[in-house]
FIRO-993218 format. One record per residue (C-alpha): residue in one letter; residue number from 1; x negated, y, z negated. Coordinates in Angstrom, 2 decimals, always signed. Layout:
<nodes>
<node><aa>a</aa><i>NUM</i><east>X</east><north>Y</north><up>Z</up></node>
...
</nodes>
This chain:
<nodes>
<node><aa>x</aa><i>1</i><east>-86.90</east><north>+124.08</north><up>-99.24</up></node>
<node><aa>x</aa><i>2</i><east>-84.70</east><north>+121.17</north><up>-100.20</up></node>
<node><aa>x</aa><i>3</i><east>-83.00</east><north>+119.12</north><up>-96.95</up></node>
<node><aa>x</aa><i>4</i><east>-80.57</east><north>+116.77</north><up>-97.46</up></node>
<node><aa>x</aa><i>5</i><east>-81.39</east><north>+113.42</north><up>-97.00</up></node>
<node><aa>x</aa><i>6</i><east>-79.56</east><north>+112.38</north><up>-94.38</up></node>
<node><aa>x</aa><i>7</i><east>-81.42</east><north>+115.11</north><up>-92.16</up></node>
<node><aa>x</aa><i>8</i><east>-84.60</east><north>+113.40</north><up>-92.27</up></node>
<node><aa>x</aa><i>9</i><east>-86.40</east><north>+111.76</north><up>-89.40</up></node>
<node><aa>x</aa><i>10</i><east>-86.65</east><north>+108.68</north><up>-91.69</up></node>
<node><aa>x</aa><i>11</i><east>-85.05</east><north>+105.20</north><up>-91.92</up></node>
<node><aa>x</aa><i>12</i><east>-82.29</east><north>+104.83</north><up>-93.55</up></node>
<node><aa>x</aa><i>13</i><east>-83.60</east><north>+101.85</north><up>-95.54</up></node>
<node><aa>x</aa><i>14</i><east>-85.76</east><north>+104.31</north><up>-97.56</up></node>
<node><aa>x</aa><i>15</i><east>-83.27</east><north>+107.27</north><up>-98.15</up></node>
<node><aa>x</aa><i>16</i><east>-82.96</east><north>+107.63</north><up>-101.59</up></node>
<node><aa>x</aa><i>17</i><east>-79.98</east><north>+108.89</north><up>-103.75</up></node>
<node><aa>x</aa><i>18</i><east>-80.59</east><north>+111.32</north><up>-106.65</up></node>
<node><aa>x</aa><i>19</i><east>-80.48</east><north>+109.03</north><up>-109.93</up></node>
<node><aa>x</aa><i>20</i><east>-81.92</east><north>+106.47</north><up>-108.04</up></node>
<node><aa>x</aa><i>21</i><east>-83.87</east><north>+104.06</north><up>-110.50</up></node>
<node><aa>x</aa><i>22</i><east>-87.49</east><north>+103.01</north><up>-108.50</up></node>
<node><aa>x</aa><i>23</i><east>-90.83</east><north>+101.99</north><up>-109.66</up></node>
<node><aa>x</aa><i>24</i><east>-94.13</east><north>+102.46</north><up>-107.79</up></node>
<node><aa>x</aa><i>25</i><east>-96.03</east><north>+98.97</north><up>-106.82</up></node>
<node><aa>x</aa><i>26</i><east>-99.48</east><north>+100.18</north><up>-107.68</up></node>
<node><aa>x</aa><i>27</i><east>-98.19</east><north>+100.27</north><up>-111.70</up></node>
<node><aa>x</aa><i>28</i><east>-98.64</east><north>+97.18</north><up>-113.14</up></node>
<node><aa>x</aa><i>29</i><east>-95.54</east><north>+98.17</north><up>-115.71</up></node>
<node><aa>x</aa><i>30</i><east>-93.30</east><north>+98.51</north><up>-112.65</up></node>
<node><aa>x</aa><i>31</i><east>-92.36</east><north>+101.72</north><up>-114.78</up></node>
<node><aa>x</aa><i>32</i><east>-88.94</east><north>+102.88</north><up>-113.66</up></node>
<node><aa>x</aa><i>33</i><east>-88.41</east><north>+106.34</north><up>-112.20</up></node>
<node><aa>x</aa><i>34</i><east>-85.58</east><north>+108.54</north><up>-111.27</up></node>
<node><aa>x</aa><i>35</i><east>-85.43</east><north>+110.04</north><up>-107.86</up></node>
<node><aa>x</aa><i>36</i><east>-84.72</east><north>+113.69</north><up>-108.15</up></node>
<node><aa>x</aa><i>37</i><east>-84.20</east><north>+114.86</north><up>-104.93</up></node>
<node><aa>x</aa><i>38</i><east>-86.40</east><north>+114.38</north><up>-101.53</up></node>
<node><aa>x</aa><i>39</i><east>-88.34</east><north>+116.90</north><up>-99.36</up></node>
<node><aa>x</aa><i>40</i><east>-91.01</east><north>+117.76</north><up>-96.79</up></node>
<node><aa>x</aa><i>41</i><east>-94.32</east><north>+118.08</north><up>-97.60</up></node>
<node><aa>x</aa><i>42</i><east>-95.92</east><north>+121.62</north><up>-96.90</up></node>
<node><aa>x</aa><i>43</i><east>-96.65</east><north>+120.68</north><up>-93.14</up></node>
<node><aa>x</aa><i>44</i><east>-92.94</east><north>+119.98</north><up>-92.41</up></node>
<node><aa>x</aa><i>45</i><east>-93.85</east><north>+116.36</north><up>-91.09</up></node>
<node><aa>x</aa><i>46</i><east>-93.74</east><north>+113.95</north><up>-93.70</up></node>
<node><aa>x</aa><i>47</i><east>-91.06</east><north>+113.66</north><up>-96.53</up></node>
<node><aa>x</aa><i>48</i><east>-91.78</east><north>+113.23</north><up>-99.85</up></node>
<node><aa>x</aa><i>49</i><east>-89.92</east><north>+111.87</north><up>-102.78</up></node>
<node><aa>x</aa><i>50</i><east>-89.81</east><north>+113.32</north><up>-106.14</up></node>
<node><aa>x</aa><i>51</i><east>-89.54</east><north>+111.32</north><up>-109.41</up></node>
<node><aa>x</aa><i>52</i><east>-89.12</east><north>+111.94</north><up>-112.93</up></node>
<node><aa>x</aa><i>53</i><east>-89.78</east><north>+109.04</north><up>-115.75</up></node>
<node><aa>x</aa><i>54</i><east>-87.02</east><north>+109.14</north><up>-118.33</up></node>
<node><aa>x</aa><i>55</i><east>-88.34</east><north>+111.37</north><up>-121.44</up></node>
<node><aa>x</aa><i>56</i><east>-91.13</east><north>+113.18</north><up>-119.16</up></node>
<node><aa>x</aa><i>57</i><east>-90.79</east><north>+116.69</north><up>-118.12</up></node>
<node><aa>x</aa><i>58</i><east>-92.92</east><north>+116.70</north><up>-115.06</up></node>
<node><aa>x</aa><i>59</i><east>-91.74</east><north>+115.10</north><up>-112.02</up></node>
<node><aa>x</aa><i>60</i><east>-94.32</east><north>+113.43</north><up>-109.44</up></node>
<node><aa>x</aa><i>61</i><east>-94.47</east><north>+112.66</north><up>-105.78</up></node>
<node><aa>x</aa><i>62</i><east>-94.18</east><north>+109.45</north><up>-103.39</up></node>
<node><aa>x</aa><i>63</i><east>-94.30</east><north>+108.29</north><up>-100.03</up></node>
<node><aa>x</aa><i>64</i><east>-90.62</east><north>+106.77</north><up>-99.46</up></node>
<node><aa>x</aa><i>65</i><east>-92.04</east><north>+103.33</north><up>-98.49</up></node>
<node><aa>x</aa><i>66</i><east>-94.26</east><north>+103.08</north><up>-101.31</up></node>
<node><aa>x</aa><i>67</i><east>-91.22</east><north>+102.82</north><up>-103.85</up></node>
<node><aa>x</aa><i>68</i><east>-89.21</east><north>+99.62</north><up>-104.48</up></node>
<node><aa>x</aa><i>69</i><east>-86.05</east><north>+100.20</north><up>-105.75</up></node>
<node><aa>x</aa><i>70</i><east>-85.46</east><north>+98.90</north><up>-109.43</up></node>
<node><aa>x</aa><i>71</i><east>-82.01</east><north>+97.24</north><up>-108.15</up></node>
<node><aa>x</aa><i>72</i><east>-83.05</east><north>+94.05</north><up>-106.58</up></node>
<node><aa>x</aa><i>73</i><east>-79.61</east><north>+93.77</north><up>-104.34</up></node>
<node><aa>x</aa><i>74</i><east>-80.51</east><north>+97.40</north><up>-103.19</up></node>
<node><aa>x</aa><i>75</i><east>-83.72</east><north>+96.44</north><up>-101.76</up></node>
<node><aa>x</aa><i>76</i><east>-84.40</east><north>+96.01</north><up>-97.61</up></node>
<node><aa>x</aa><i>77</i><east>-84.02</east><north>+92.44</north><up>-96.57</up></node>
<node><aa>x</aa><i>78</i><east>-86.71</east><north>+91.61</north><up>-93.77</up></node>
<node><aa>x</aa><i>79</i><east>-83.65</east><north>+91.40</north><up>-90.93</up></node>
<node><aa>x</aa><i>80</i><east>-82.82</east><north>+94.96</north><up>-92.13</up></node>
<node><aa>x</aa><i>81</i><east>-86.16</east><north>+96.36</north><up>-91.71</up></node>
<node><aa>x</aa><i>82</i><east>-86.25</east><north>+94.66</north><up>-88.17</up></node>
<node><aa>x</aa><i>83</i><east>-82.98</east><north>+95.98</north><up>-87.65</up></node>
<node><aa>x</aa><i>84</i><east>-84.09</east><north>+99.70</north><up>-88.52</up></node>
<node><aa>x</aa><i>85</i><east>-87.46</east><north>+99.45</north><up>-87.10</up></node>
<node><aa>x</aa><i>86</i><east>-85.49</east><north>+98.61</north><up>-83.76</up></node>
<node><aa>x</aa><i>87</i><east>-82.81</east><north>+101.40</north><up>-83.62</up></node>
<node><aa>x</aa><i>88</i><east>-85.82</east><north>+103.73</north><up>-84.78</up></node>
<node><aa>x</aa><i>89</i><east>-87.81</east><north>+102.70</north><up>-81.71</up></node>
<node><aa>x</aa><i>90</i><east>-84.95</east><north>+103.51</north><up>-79.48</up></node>
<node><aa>x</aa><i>91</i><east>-84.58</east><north>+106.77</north><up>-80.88</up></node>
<node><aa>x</aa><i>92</i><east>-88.01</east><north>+107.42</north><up>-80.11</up></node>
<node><aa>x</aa><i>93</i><east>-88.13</east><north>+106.26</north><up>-76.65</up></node>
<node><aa>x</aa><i>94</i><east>-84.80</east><north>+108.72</north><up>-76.56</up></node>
<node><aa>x</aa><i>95</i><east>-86.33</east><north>+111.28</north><up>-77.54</up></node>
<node><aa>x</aa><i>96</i><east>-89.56</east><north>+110.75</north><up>-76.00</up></node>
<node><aa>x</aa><i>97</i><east>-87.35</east><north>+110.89</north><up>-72.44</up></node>
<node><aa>x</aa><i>98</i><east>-86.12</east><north>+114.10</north><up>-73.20</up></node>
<node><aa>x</aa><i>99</i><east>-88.96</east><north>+115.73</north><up>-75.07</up></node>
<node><aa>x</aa><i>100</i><east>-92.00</east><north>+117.42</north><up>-72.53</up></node>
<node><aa>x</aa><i>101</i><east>-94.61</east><north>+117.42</north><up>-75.55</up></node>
<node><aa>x</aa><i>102</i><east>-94.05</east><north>+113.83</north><up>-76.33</up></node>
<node><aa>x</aa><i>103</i><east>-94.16</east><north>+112.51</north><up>-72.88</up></node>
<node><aa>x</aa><i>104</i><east>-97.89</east><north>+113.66</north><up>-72.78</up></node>
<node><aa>x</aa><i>105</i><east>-98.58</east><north>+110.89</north><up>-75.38</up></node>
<node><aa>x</aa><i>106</i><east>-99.55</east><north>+108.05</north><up>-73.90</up></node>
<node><aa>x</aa><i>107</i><east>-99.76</east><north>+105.71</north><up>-76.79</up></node>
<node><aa>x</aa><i>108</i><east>-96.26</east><north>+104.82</north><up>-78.63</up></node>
<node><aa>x</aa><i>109</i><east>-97.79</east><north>+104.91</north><up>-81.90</up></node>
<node><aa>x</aa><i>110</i><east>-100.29</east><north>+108.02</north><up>-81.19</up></node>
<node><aa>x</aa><i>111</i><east>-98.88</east><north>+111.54</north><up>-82.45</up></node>
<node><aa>x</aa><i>112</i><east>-101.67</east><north>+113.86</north><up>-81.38</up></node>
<node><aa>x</aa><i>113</i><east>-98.93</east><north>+115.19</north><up>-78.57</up></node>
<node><aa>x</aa><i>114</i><east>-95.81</east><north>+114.47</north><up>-79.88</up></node>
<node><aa>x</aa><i>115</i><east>-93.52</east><north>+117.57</north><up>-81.58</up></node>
<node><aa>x</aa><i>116</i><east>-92.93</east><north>+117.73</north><up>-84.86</up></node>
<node><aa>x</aa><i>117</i><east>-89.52</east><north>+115.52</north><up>-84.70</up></node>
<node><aa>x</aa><i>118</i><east>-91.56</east><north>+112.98</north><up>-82.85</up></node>
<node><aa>x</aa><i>119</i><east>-94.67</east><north>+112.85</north><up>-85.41</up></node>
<node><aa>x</aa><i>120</i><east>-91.75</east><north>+112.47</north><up>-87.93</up></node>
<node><aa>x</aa><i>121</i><east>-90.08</east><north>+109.11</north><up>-85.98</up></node>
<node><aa>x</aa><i>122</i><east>-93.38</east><north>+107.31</north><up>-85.78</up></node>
<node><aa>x</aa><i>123</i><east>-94.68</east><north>+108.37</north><up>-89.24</up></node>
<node><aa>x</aa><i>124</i><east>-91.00</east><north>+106.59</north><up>-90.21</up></node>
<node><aa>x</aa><i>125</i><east>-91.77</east><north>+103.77</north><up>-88.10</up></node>
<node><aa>x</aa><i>126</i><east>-95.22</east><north>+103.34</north><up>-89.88</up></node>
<node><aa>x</aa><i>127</i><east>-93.66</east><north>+103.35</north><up>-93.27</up></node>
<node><aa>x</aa><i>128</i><east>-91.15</east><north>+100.42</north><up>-92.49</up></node>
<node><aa>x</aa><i>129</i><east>-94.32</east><north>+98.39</north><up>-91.05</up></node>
<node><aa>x</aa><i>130</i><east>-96.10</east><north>+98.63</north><up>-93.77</up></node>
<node><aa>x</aa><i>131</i><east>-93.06</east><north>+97.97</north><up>-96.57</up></node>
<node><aa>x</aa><i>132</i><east>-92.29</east><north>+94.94</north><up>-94.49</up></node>
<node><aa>x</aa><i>133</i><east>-96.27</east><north>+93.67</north><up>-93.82</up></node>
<node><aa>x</aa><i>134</i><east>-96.88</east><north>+94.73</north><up>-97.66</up></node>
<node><aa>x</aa><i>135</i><east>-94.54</east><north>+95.50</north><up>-100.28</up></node>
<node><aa>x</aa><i>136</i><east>-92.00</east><north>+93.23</north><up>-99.32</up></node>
<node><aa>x</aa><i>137</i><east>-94.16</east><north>+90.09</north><up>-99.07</up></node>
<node><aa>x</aa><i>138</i><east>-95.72</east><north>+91.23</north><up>-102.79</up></node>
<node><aa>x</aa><i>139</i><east>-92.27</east><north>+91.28</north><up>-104.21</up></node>
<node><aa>x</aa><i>140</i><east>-92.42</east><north>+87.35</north><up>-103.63</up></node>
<node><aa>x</aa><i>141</i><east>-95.19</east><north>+86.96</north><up>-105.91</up></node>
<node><aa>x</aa><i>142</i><east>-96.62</east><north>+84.59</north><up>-102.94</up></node>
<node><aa>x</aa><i>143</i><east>-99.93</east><north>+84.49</north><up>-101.40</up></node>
<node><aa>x</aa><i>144</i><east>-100.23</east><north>+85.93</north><up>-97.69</up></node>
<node><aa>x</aa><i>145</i><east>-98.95</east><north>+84.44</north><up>-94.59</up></node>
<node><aa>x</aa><i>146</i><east>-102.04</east><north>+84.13</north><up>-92.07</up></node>
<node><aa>x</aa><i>147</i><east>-99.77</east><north>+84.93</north><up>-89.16</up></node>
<node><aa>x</aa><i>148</i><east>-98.87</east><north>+87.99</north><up>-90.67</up></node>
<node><aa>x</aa><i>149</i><east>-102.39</east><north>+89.47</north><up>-91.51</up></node>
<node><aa>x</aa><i>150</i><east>-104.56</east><north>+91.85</north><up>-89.65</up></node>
<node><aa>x</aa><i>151</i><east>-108.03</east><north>+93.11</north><up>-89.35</up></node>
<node><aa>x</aa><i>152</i><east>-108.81</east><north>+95.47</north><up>-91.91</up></node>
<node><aa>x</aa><i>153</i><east>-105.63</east><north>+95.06</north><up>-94.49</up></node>
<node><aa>x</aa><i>154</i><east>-106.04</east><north>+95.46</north><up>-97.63</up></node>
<node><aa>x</aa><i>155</i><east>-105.49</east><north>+92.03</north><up>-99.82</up></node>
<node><aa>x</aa><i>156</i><east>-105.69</east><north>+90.99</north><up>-103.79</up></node>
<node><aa>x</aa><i>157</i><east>-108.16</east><north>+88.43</north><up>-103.66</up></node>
<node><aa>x</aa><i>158</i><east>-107.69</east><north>+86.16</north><up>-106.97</up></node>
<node><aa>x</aa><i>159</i><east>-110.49</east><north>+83.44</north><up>-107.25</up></node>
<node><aa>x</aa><i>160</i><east>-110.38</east><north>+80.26</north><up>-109.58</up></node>
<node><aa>x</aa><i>161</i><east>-113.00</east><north>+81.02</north><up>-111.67</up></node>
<node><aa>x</aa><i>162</i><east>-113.26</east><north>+85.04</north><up>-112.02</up></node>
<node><aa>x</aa><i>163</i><east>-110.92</east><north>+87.85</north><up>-111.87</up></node>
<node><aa>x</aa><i>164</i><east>-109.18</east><north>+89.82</north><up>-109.02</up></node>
<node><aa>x</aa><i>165</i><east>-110.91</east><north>+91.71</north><up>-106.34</up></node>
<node><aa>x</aa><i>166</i><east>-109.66</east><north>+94.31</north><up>-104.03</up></node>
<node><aa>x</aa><i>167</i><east>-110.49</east><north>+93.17</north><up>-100.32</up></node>
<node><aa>x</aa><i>168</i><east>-110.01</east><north>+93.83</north><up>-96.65</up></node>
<node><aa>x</aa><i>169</i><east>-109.07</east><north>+91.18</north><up>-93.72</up></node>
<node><aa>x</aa><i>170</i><east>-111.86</east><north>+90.95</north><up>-91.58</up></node>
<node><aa>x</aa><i>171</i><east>-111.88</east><north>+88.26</north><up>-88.54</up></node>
<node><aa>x</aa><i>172</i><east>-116.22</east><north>+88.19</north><up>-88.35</up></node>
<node><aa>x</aa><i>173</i><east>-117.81</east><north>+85.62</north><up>-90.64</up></node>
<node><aa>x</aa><i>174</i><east>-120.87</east><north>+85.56</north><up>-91.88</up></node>
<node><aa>x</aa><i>175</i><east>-123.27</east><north>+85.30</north><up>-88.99</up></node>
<node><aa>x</aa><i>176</i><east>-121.04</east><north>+86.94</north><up>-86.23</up></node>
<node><aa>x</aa><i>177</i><east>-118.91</east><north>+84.36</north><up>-86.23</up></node>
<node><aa>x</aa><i>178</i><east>-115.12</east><north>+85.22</north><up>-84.94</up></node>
<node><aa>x</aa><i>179</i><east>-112.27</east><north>+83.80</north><up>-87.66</up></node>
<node><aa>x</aa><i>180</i><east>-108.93</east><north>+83.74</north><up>-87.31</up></node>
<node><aa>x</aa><i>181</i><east>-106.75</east><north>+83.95</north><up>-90.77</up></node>
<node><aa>x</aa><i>182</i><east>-105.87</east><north>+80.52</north><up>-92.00</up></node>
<node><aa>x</aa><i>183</i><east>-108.37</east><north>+78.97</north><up>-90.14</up></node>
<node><aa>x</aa><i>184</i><east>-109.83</east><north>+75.70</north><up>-91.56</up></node>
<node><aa>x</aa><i>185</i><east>-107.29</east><north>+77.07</north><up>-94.37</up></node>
<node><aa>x</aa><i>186</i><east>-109.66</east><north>+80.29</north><up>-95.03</up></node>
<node><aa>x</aa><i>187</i><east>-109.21</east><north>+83.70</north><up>-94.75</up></node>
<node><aa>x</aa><i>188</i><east>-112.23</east><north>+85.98</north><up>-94.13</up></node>
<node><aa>x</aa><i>189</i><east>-112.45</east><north>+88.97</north><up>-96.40</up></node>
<node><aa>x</aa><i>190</i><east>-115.21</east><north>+91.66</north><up>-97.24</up></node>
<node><aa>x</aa><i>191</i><east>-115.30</east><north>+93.17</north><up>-100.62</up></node>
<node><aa>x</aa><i>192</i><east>-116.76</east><north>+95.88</north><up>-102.18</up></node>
<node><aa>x</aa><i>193</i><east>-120.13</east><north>+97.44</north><up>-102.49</up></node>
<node><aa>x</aa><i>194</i><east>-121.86</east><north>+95.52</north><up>-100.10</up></node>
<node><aa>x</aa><i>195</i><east>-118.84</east><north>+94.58</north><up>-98.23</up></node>
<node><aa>x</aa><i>196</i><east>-120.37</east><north>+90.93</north><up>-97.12</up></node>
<node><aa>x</aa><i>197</i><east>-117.72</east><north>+88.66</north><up>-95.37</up></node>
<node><aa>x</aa><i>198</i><east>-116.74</east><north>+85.89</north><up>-97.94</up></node>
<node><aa>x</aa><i>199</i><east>-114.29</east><north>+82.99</north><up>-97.17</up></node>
<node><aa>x</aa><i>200</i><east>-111.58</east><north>+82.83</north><up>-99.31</up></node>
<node><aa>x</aa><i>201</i><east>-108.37</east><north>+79.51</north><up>-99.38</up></node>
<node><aa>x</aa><i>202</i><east>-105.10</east><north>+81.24</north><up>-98.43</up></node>
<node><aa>x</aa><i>203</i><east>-103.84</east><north>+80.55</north><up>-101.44</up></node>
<node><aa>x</aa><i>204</i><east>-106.28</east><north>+82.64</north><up>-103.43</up></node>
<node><aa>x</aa><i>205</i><east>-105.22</east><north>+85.78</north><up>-101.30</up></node>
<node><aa>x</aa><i>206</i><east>-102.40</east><north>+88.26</north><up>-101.74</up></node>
<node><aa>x</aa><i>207</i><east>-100.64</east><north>+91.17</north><up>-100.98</up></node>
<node><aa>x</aa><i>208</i><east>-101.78</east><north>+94.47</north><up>-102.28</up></node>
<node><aa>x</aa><i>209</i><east>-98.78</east><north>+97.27</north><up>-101.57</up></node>
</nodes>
């Protein structure tokens, strides 16, 4: 069943307009797509947009906050994600007044407890974190803030001398040793197989949406 956007517990800063030209961040052609229309997923909790590239018959599927808008002057500025992520909260803590089933959860972010119209609000909530923490900072091309990393996120890193490597944050250096991002202007990362800490210069670090 097909529900009009403006029904969705989402923000408003992804709501998407039929004919909506987007590309997904992961393709490296930044491919545009058309939004055709946006819906639930088959457990009702998380919507789903639905694109269609221009001379393809098949459509495919994306989380909202995993699109960027082809349209630069249509994209979220940080202040308006902060702005939504704010009135979002407040509906939440709203709802979560009124609403028996949430009030059993103890943790904001947690959903094990919350109703269905709850799960929704923080799953929304989630989505403009992680645009702002990820997409938005890739847009700029520029390597990550420190400040703004955590444990565990996945990076780009891009040595000097060899190609890219997919990475996670980690804050425990090689012997145990606890390091904050930035530090000694390092961040720690662990990489695939082995997943060994390695110390990277900020600069050689970026976003990966």
């Amino acid at each position: 069943m097909i529900t009009r956007p403006q029904t969705f517990q989402m923000a408003s800063c992804f709501t998407y307009e039929p004919g909506q030209q987007v590309f997904e961040p992961h393709d490296a052609e930044r491919t545009p797509a058309s939004v055709v229309h946006t819906i639930y997923g088959p457990g009702g909790r998380r919507p789903t947009v639905v694109l269609q590239r221009h001379g393809q018959k098949t459509t495919r599927n994306a989380d909202p906050h995993h699109l960027v808008r082809l349209d630069e002057e249509l994209r979220p500025t940080r202040i308006q994600l902060e702005e939504s992520f704010a009135q979002l909260a407040a509906s939440v803590d709203a709802h979560t007044a009124e609403c028996p089933s949430c009030q059993r959860q103890r943790v904001w972010w947690g959903t094990c407890y919350r109703c269905l119209i709850g799960k929704r609000m923080i799953d929304a909530a989630g989505g403009l974190t992680y645009y702002r923490d990820n997409v938005l900072p890739w847009l700029t091309g520029k390597s990550v803030d420190p400040a703004r990393v955590r444990g565990g996120q996945h990076v780009t890193v891009r040595p000097a001398d060899g190609p890219g490597h997919e990475a996670r944050i980690s804050q425990i250096a090689v012997g145990g040793r606890w390091h904050e991002p930035g530090e000694d202007g390092l961040i720690c990362v662990r990489m695939a197989p082995d997943w060994k800490p390695v110390l990277y210069p900020v600069a050689q670090v970026f976003h990966q949406p």
